[in-house]
C-alpha positions as CSV (number, residue, x, y, z in Angstrom):
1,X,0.0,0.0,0.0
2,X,1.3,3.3,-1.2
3,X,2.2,6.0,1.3
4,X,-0.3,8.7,-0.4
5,X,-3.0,6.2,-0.7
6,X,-2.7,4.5,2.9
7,X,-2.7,7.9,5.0
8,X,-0.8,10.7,2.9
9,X,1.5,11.0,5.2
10,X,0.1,10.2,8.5
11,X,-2.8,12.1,8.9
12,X,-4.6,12.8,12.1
13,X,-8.7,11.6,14.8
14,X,-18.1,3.5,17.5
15,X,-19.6,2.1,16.2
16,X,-22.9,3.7,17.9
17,X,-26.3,2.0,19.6
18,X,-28.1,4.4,22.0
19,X,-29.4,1.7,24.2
20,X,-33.2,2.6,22.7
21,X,-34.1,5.1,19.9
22,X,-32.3,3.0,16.9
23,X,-32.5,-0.1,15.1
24,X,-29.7,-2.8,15.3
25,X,-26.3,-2.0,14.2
26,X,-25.7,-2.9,11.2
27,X,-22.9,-6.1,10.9
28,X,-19.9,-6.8,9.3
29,X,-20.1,-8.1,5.9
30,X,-18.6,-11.7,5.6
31,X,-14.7,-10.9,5.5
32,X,-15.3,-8.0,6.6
33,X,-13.5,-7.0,10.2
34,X,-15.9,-7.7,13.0
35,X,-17.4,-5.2,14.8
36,X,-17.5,-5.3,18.7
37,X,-18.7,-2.7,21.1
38,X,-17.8,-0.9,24.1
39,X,-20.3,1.1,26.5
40,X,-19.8,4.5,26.1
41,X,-20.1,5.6,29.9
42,X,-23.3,5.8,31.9
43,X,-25.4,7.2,28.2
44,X,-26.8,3.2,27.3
45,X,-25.4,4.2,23.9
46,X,-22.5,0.9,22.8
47,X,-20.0,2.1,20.5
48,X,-17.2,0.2,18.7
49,X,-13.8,1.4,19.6
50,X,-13.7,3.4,16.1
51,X,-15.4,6.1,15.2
52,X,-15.6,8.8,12.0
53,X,-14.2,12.2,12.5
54,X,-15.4,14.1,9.6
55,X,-13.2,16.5,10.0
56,X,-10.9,16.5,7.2
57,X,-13.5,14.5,4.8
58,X,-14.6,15.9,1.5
59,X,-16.1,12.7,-0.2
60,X,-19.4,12.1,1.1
61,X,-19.0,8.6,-0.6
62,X,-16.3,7.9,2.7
63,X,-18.9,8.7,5.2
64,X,-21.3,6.4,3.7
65,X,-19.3,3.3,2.9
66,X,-18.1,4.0,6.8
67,X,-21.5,3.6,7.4
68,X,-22.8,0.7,5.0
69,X,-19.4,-1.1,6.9
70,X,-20.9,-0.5,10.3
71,X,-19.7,2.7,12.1
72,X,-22.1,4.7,13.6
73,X,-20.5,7.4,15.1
74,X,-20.0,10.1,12.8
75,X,-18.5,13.8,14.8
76,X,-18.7,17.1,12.6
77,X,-18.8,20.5,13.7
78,X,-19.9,23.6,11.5
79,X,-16.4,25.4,11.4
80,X,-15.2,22.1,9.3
81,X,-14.1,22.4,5.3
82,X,-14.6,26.2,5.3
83,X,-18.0,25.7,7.2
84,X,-19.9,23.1,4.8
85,X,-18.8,20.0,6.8
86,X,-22.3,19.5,8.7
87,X,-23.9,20.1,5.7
88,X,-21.9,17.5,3.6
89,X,-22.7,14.8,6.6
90,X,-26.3,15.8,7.1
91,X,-26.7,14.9,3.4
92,X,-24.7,11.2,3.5
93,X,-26.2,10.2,6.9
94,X,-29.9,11.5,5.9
95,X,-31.5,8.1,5.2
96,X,-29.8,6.7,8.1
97,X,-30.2,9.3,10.4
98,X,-32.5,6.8,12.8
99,X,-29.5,4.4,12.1
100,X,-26.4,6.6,13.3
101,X,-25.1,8.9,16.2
102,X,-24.1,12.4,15.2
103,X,-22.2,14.2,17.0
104,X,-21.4,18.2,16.9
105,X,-20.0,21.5,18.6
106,X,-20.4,25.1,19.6
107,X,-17.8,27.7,20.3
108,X,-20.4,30.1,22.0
109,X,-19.5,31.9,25.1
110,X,-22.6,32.7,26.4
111,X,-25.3,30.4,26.7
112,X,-27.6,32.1,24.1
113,X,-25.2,31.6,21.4
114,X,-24.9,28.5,22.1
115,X,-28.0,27.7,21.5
116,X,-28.2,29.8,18.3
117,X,-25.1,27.7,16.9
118,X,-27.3,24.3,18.2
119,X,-30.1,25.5,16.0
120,X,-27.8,26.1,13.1
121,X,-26.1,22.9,13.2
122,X,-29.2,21.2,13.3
123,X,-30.6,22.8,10.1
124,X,-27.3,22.6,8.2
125,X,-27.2,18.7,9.4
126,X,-30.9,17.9,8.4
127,X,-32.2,16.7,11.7
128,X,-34.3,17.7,15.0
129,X,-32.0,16.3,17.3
130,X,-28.1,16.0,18.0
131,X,-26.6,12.6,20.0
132,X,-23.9,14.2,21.6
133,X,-23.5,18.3,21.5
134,X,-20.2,19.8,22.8
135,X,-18.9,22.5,24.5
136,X,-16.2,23.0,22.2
137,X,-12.6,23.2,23.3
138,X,-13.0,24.4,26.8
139,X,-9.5,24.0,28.4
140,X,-10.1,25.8,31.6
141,X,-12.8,25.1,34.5
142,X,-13.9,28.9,34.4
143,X,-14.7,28.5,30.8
144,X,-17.7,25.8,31.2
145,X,-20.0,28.5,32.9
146,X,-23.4,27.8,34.4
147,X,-24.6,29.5,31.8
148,X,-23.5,27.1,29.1
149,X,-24.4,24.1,31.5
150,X,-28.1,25.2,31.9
151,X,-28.2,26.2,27.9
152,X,-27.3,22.2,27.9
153,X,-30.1,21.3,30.3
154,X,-32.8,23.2,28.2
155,X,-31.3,21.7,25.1
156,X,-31.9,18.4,26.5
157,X,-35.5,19.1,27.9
158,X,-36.6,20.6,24.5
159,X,-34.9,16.9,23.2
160,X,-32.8,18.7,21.0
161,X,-30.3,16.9,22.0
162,X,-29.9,13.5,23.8
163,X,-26.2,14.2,25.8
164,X,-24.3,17.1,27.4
165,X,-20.7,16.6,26.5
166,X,-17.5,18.9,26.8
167,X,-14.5,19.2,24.4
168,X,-10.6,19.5,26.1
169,X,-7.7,20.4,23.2
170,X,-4.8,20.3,26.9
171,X,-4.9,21.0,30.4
172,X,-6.9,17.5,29.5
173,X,-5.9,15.8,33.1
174,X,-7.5,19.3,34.9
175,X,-10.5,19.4,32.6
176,X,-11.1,15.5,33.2
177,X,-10.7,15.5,36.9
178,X,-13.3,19.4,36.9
179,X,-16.1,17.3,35.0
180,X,-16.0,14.1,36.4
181,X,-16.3,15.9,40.0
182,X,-18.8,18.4,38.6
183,X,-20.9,15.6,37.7
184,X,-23.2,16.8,34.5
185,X,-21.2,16.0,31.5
186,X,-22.5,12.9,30.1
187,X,-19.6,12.8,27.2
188,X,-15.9,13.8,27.4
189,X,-14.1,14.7,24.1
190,X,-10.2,14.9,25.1
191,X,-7.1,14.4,23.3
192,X,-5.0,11.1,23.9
193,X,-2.1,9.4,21.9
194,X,1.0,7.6,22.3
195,X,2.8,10.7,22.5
196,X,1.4,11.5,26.0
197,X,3.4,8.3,27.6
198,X,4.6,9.0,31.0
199,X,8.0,7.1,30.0
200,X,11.3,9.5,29.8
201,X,12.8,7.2,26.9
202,X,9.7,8.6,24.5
203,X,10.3,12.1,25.6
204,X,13.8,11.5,24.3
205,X,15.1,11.2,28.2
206,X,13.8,14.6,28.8
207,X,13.5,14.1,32.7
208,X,11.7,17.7,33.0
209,X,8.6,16.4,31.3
210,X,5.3,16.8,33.4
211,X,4.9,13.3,35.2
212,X,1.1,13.5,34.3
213,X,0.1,9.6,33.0
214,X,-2.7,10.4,30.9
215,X,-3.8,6.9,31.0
216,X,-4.4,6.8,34.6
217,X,-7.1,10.3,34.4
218,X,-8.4,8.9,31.6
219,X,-9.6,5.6,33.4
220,X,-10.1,8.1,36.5
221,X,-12.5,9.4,34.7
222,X,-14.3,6.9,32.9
223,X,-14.8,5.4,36.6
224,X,-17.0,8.1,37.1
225,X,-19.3,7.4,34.4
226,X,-18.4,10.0,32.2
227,X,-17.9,8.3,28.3
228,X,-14.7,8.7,27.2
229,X,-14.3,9.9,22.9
230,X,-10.2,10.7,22.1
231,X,-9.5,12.4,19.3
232,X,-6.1,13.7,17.6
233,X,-4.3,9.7,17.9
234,X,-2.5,10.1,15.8
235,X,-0.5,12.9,17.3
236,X,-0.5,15.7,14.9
237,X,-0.4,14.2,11.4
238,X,1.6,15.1,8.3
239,X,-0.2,15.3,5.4
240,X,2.3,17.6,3.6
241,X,4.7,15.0,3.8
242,X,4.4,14.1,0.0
243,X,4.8,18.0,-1.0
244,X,7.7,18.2,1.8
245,X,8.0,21.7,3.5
246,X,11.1,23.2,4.4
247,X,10.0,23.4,8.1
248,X,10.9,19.9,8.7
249,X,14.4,20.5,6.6
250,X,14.6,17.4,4.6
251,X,13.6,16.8,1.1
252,X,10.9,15.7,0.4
253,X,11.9,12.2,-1.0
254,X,13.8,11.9,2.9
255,X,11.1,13.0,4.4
256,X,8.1,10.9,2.9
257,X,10.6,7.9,3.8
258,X,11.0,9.3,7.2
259,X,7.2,10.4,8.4
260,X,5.6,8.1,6.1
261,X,6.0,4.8,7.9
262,X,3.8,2.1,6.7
263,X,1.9,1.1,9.3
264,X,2.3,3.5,11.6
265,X,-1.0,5.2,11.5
266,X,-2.7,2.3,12.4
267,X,0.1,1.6,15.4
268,X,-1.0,4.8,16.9
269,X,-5.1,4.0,16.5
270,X,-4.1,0.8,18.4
271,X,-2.4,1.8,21.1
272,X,-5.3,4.3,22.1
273,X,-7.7,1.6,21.5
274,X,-5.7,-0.8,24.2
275,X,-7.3,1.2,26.8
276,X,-10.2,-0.1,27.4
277,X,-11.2,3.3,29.8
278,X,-11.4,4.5,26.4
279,X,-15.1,4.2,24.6
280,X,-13.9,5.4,21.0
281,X,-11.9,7.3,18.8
282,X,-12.5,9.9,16.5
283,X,-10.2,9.3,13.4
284,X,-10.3,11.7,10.7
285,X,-10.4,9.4,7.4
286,X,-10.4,11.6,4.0
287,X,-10.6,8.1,1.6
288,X,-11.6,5.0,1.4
289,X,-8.1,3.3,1.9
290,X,-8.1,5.1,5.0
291,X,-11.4,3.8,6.0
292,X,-10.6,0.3,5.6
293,X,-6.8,0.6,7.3
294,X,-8.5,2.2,10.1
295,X,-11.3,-0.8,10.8
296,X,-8.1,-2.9,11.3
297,X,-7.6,-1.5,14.4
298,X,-10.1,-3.0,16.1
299,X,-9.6,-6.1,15.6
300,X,-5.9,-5.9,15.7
301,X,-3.8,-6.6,18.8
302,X,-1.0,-3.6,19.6
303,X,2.3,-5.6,18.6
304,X,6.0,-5.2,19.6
305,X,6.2,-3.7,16.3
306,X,3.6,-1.5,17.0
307,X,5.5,0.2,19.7
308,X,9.1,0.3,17.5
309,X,7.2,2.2,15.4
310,X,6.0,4.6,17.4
311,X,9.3,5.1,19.4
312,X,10.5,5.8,15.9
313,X,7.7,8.7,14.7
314,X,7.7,10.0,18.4
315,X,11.5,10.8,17.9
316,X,11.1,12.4,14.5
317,X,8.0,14.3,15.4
318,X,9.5,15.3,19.3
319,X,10.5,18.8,17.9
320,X,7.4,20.0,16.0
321,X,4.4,18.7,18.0
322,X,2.5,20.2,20.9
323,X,1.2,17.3,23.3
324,X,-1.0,19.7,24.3
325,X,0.0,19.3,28.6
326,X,-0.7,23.2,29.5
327,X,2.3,22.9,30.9
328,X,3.8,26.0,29.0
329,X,0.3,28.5,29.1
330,X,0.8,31.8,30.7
331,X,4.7,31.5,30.4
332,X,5.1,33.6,27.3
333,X,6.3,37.3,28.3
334,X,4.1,38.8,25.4
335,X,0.5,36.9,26.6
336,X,0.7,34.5,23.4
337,X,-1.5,31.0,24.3
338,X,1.2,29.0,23.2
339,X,-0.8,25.4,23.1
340,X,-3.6,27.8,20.8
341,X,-1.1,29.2,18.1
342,X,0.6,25.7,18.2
343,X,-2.7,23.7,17.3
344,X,-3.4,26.4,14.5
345,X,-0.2,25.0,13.1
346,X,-0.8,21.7,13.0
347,X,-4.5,22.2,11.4
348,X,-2.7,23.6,8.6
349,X,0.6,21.6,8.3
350,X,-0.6,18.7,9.6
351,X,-4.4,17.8,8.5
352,X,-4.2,20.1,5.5
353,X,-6.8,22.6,7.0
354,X,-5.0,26.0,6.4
355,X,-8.6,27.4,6.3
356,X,-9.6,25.7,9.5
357,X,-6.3,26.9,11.3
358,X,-6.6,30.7,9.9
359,X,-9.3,30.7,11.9
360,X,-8.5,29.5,14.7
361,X,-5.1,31.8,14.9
362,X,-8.1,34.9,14.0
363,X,-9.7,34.2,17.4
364,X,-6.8,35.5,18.7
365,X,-7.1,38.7,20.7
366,X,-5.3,41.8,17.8
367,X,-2.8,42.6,20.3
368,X,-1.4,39.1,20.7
369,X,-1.9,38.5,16.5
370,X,0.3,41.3,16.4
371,X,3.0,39.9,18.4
372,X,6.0,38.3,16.4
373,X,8.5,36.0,18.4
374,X,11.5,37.5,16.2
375,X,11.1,40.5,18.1
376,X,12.2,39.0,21.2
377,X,15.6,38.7,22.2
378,X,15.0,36.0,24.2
379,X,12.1,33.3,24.8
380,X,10.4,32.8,27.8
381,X,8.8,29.5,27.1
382,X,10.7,26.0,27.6
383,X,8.8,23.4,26.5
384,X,9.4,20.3,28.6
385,X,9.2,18.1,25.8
386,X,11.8,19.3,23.8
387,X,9.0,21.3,20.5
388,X,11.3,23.9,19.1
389,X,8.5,27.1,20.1
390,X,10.1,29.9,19.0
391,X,10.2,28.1,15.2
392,X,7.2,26.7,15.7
393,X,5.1,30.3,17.2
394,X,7.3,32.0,14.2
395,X,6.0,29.8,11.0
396,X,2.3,30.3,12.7
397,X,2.7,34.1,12.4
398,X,4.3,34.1,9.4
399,X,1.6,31.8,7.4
400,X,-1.4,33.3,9.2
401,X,-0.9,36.9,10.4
């Protein structure tokens, strides 16, 4: 299997049954890979341990086969492909809608724009009700108001939607541990991957990492009923990688070799998929090849080889990507949200989203779009895992400002 056609590059994040409102899942196809289901916390819905993130997906002919081969599960959002993804979905899922959990997202503040952006996303998606509607990347307790919790309730009374979930991009282990105490978030969306080991040999010996084990909140968490979703497995992605780009400085031939491992992608699905705290996985799939590596991973058992692998790409891709800890917010001297610029990047380098990560830079605050790292003598942010941030902050402003 081709690089280009497997993953190009190594692009980045169940099977669904609410317990009633749907018919029976549909089931593998002979030869096909055989579905099997987790609970996804305390909502009666079962999911298989892969789900669809439509993130990145154009081809509503993906979405469909995805469906036709069993998932359920489909997660959109409104802000996807330039603001057309719910509609695209909406259209593939239609005459399956009683058949499938949707999932979406809003970015309000308030809780009456929040429920604006609910009513939009369920015109734009076709339906009268949402599975599982986030509060979308709320990386801070202060940031999931009471507002935004009681726009939630009323959602749910009006059965717009059937469960309350909250989105985490970092400061996941805080966010985790604030809604499992809090006690009214039925879903948690949070990022997870094999780069968040606890082990100093895959932080390239960097003893200064945070001792954090993701793994542990993560089942922490799922103990207390909340249902657990990753996303972003496969730790940032690199779908430039046939293109090249001078960031990584190698040519493109070395580095399509180098990022490009086969199997690799599907090492990463696995290993979050080997903890069984964790319900399901978003994985963004843009093709059909994709689709069909990706079912793989459920019925495939994480392999010595598996972890080589990833030893290997979490060495290559130690200086570029953000793991998303927190552990660096407030420590720039000019204000800059270091994690936020960061993930702007990798929408744009690594899923191929420049639109999606233009925007997300232009929620920055003017004064801190403004700011450029090369006017700084000297940075005030170490990152304990070893990303090269100044570079990193620099090539954001540079390709977004």
């Amino acid at each position: 299997m081709s690089i280009s056609s497997s993953r190009r590059g190594f692009l980045a994040a169940g099977l669904a049954l609410p317990a009633a409102g749907l018919a029976d899942p549909p089931q593998a196809a002979s030869g096909e890979v055989k579905l099997a289901y987790r609970q996804l916390g305390k909502t009666g819905i079962k999911v298989t341990p892969l789900s669809f993130g439509c993130m990145t997906t154009s081809d509503a002919s993906v979405i469909e086969h995805a469906a036709d081969a069993g998932i359920v599960h489909f997660d959109t959002a409104r802000s996807y492909q330039g603001g057309n993804n719910e509609r695209m979905v909406g259209a593939a899922l239609k005459s399956r809608r009683t058949k499938v959990v949707i999932s979406s997202k809003t970015p309000g503040k308030t809780g009456k724009d929040a429920l604006a952006d609910l009513d939009t996303s369920l015109r734009e998606l076709g339906t009268d009700y949402l599975d599982i509607w986030y509060l979308h990347m709320k990386n801070d307790p202060a940031e999931v108001t009471d507002d935004l919790l009681e726009a939630q309730r009323s959602a749910k009374k009006a059965g717009k939607i059937r469960f309350a979930g909250v989105s985490t991009h970092f400061n996941m282990d805080r966010m985790l541990r604030y809604l499992s105490k809090q006690g009214q978030t039925d879903v948690a969306l949070t990022t997870y991957n094999f780069a968040m080991r606890s082990v100093a040999a895959d932080m390239n010996k960097i003893t200064t990492a945070p001792k954090t084990d993701m793994t542990a909140v993560v089942r922490e968490a799922r103990e207390s009923g909340m249902g657990i979703v990753v996303m972003k497995t496969l730790a940032g992605g690199t779908t430039r990688v046939q293109r090249g780009d001078r960031l990584y400085g190698a040519v493109p031939e070395s580095l399509a070799k180098q990022l490009g491992q086969p199997g690799a992608p599907l090492a990463a699905i696995k290993w979050a998929l080997r903890n069984p705290s964790v319900d399901t996985a978003i994985v963004c799939m843009t093709d059909h090849d994709q689709l069909q590596e990706n079912l793989r991973a459920m019925s495939e058992p994480y392999t010595a080889q598996d972890e080589s692998l990833l030893s290997e790409q979490l060495a290559r891709i130690g200086p570029i990507y953000c793991r998303m800890c927190g552990t660096c917010s407030e420590s720039c001297s000019k204000g800059l949200p270091v994690p936020d610029v960061l993930r702007s990047l990798m929408y744009a380098e690594g899923y191929g989203e420049f639109a999606l990560g233009r925007e997300q830079f232009r929620t920055l605050p003017v004064e801190l779009a403004r700011v450029r790292c090369s006017d700084c003598s000297e940075c005030t942010v170490n990152c304990a895992h070893g990303v090269e941030v100044v570079a990193r902050l620099s090539r954001a402003q540079e390709i977004f400002a």
